[in-house]
C-alpha positions in Angstrom: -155.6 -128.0 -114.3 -154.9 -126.6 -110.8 -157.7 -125.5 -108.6 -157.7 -121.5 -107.1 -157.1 -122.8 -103.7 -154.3 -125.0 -105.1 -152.7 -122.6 -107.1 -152.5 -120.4 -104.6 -150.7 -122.7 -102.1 -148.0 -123.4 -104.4 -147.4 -119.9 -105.0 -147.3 -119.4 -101.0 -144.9 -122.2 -100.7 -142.6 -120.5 -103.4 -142.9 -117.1 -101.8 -142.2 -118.8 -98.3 -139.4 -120.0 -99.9 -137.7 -117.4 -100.4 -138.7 -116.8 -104.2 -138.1 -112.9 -105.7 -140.9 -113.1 -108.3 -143.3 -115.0 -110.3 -144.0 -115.0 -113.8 -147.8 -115.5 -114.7 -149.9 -114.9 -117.7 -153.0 -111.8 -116.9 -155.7 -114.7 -115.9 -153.6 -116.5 -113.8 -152.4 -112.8 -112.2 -155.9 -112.2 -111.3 -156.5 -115.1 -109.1 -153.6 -114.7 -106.8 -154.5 -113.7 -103.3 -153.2 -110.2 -102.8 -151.6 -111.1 -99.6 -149.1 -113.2 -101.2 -147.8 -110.4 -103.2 -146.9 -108.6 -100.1 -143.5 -110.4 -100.7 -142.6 -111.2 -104.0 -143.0 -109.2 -107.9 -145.4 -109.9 -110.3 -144.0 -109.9 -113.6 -147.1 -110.3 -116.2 -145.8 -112.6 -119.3 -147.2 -110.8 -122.7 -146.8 -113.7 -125.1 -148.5 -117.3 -125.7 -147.8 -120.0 -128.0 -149.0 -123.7 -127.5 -147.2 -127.3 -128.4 -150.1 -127.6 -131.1 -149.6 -124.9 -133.5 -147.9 -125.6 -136.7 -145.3 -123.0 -135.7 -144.2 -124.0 -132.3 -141.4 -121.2 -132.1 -143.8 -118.8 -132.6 -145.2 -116.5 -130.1 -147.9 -113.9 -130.1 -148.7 -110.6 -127.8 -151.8 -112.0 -125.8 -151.8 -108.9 -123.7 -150.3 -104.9 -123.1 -148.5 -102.8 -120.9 -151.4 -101.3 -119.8 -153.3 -104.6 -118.8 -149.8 -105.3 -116.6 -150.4 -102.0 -115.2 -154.0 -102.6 -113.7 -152.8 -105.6 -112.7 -150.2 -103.9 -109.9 -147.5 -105.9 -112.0 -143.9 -104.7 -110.9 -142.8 -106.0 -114.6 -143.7 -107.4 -118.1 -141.9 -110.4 -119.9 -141.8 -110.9 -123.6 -140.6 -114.3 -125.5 -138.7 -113.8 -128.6 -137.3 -117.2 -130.3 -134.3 -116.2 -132.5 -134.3 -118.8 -135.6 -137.8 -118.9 -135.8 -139.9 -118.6 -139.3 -141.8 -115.4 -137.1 -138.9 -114.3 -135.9 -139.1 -110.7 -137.3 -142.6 -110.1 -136.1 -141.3 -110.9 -132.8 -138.3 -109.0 -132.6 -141.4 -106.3 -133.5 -143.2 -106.9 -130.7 -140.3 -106.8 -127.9 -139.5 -103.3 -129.6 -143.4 -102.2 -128.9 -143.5 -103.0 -125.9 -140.7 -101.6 -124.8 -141.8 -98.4 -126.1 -145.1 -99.0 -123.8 -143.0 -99.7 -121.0 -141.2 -96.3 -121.4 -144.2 -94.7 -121.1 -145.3 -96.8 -117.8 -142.2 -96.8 -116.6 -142.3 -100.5 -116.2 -139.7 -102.8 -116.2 -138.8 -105.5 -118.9 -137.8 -108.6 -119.1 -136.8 -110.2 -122.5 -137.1 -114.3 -122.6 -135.1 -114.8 -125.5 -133.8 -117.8 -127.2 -132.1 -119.1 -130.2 -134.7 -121.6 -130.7 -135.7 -122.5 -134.6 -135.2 -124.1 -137.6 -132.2 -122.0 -138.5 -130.0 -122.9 -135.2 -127.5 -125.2 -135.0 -126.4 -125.4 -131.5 -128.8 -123.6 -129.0 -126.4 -123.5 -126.4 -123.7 -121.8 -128.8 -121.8 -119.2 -126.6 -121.4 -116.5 -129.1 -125.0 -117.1 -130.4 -126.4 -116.8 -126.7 -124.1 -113.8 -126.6 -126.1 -112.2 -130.0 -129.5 -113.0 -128.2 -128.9 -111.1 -125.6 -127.3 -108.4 -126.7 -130.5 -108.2 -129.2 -132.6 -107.3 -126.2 -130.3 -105.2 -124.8 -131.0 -102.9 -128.1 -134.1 -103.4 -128.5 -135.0 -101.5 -124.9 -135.1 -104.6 -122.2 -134.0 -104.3 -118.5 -132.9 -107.8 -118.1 -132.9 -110.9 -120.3 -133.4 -114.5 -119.8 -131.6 -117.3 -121.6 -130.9 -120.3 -122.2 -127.6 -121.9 -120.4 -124.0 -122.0 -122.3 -122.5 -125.1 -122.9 -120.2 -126.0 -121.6 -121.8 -124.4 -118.7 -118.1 -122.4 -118.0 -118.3 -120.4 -120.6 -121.7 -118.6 -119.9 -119.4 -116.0 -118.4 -118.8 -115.5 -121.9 -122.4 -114.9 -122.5 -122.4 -112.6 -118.8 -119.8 -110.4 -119.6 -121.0 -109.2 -123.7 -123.9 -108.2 -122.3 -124.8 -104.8 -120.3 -128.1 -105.9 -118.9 -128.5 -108.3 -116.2 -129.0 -111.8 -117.1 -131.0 -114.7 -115.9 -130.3 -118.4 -116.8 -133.6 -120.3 -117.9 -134.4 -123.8 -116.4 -132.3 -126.1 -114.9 -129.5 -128.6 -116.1 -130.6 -131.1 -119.2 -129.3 -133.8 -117.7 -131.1 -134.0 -114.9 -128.2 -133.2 -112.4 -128.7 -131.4 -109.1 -130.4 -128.0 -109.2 -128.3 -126.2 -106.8 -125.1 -127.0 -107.7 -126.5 -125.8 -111.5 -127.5 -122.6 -110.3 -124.3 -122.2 -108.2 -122.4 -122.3 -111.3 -124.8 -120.3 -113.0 -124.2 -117.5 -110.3 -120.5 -118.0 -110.5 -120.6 -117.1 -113.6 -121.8 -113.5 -113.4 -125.7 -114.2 -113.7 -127.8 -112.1 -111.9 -130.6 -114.8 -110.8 -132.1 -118.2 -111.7 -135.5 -118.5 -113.5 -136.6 -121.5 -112.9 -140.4 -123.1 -113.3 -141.0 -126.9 -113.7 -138.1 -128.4 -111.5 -139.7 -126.3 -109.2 -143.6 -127.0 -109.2 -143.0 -130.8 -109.7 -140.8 -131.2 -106.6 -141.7 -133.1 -103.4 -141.1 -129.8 -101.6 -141.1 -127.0 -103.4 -140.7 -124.4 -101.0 -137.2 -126.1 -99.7 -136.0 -126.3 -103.2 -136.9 -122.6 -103.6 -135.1 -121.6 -100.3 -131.7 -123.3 -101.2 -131.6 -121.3 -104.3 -132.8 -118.4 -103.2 -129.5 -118.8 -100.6 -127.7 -119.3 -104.3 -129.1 -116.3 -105.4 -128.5 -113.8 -102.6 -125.0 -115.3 -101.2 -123.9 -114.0 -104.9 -125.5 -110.8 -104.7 -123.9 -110.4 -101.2 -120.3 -111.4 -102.7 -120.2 -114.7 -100.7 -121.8 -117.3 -103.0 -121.0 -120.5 -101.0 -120.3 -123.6 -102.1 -122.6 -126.2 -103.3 -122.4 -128.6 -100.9 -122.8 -126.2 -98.1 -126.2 -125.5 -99.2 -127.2 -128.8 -99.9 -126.6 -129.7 -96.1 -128.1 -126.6 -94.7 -131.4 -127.5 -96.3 -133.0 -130.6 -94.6 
């Protein structure tokens, strides 16, 4: 467990940075220091599952819209795992919630993932491409995903898709996370969501900063290449 005073630092570091948002469960939302929100969204994740159920694809609602809402969230997140034995109940869920944030006018963000006893290949192009076209129906503003391989056809999985998409996590084989997210944004993603690479590095907050250049270069048309980030961060 991380202390308040801990917790708090990382999330400095991250915002310092250069880091757009952070996604947090409603407890953890409530002990972040209001100043470091000045600078970066709050997105409130609405679903929980732990490594110990029997069911490890499944995922519950743990909290609302209007929970999010008296937290001063900018956005909610939901986790749908396509594949899964509770698959329908969860595809139910991101559909209610959406129809909360209508009435909140509150932005969603869909994690979803083929991710279950029924799926092959997770990282199946066309079956990423179903995903996220799922939460695209169902009433989300942006989606999250897993990664297409190989990695050059995620523009495959970009380009079905109205909604902007960010790619989940980093590369499996442990390869250099800036040069992965480069390609990533290449590709036509609209951002990087990224969580344990992150907290477990030496230096978080440079790590955030070289992709956050990732990140914006792209949305500013001149996504450089990898190695010129990789030197302009010491």
């Amino acid at each position: 467990m991380v202390s308040q005073a801990r917790w708090n630092g990382l999330l400095r570091a991250l915002v310092d940075g250069g880091a757009d948002a952070v996604v947090v469960h409603k407890g953890r939302a409530r002990a972040i220091a209001p100043d470091i929100l000045r600078h970066c969204a709050l997105v409130v994740h609405l679903s929980a599952g732990t490594v110990h159920a029997a069911d490890t694809d499944a995922k519950v609602l743990v909290g609302d819209v209007e929970e999010a809402v008296r937290l001063g969230a900018d956005a909610v997140s939901v986790h749908v795992n396509l594949g899964s034995d509770t698959e329908h109940r969860q595809l139910k869920d991101l559909g209610t919630v959406a129809a909360s944030c209508d009435l909140w006018n509150m932005p969603l963000l869909a994690m979803i993932y083929p991710r279950g006893p029924r799926i092959a290949d997770p990282h199946d192009p066309a079956l990423l491409a179903h995903a996220v076209n799922i939460a695209a129906d169902l009433g989300a503003d942006l989606v999250k995903t897993s990664v297409a391989l190989p990695m050059e056809r995620m523009a495959e999985v970009v380009n079905s898709c109205p909604l902007p998409i960010l790619a989940a996590g980093g590369p499996p084989d442990g390869s250099d996370l800036v040069s992965h997210g480069t390609s990533l944004m290449l590709a036509g993603c609209r951002g990087l969501a990224v969580g344990r690479r992150i907290f477990s590095s030496p230096s978080p907050s440079s790590l955030v900063a070289r992709l956050a250049a990732v990140v914006h270069a792209a949305e500013a048309g001149t996504t450089p290449h990898p190695s010129t980030i990789a030197t302009g961060a010491a």
